[in-house]
N, C-alpha and C positions, 0 to 999 in steps of 0.2 A: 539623114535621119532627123526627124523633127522629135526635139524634146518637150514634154510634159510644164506647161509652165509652172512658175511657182506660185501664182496666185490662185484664191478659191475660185471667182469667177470675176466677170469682167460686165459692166454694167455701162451700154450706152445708148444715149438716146435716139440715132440715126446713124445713117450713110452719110459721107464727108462728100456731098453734093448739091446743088441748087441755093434755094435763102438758104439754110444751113450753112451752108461751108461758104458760102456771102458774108453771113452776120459771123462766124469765127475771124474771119479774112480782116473785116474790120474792127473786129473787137480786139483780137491782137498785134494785126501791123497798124493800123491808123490809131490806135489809142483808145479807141471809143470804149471806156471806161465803165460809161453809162451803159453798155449790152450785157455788164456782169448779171445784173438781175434778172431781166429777163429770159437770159441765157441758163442761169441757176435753177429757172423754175422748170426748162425744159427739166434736168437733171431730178429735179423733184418727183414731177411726175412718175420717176422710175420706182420700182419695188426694192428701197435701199434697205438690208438688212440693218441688224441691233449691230450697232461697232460702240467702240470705246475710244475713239480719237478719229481725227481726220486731218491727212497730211496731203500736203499738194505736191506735183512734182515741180523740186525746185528748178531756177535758171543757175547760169554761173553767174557769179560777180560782174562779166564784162556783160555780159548779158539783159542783168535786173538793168546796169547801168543805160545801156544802148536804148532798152526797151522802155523802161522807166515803170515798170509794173509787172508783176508775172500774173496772168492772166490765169492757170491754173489755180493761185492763191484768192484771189477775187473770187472764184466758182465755190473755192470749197470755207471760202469766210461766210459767204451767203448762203451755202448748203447748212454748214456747224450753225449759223444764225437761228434757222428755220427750226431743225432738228435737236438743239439742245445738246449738243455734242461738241465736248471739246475741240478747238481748231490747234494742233500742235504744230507749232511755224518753228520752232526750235530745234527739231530732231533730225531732219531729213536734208543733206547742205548737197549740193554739186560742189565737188573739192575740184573736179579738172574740166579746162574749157576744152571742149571739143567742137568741132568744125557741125557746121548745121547739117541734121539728119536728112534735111530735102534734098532727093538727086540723087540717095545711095540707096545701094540696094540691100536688103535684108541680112546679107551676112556683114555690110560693111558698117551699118548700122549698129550691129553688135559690136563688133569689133572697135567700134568711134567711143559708144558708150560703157565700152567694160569697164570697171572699175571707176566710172566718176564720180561716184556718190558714197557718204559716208554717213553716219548717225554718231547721231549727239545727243546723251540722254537716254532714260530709262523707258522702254516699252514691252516691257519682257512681260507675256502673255494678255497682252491686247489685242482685239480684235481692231485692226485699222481699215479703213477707208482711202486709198490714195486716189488724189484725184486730178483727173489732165483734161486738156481740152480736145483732142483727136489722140486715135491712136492709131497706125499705123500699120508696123508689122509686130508693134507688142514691146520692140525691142525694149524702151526707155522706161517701160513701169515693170518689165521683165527685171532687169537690174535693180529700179528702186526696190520694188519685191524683195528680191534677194536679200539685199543688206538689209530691209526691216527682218525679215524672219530671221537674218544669222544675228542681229542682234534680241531676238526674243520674239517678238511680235507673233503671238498665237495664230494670227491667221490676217491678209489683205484681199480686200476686196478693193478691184478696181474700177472708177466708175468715168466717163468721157462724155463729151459731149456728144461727139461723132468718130467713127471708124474707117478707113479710107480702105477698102474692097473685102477684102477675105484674111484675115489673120492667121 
């Protein structure tokens, strides 16, 4: 039985295919730091509702470390930049590492990411914006979802760069 997600809707710019999923490929494992902006405007382009905050999906600690950047945060610093909308880097933490979602399949996925995420801080009836760079089977902004709204959050719209087949 496929559940009702908990976000209002889900905003991305493409199929996780071709230059696309090329320039994520390099923006995220090679470092290339330099594709946050032009990657952001793809995101622009989209019809992003009125929000009240924009949170990225965080990495864990071993992770920021490994990677030395979270690329999600890079998207939606340059999204908050354009749009004048607070970028909230403080609220949204991954408290547990879990093993990388590539490889697993959609229940194992859920199951990897249950509970890794916590909130820090007050957002109780804001309209937020989380923002990731692929999404998948949903699983990961499924979760951040959750805990924004159980801690308050009026409503999350989520917005990606690219979507990898059918959700």
């Amino acid at each position: 039985m496929k559940s009702r997600p908990l976000f209002a809707k889900v905003l991305t710019y493409g199929i996780y295919e071709g230059a696309l999923a090329e320039a994520i490929h390099q923006f995220k494992f090679y470092g290339l730091k330099r594709l946050a902006r032009p990657l952001g405007s793809l995101l622009l382009s989209l019809d992003i509702p009125q929000t009240d905050g924009i949170i990225s999906v965080p990495l864990s600690i071993k992770s920021l470390r490994d990677r030395g950047f979270n690329q999600s945060l890079l998207l939606a610093r340059m999204i908050a930049g354009e749009i004048k909308v607070p970028l909230l880097m403080d609220i949204l933490f991954k408290k547990k590492e879990t093993q990388p979602q590539i490889g697993l399949s959609a229940r194992d996925r859920r199951v990897n990411i249950k509970n890794a995420f916590e909130i820090k801080g007050d957002i109780e009836g804001r309209r937020l914006l989380l923002v990731d760079d692929v999404i998948t089977t949903g699983a990961t902004v499924t979760e951040c979802s959750k805990e924004l709204l159980k801690a308050g959050a009026k409503e999350v719209v989520v917005i990606a760069l690219a979507r990898a087949g059918m959700m």
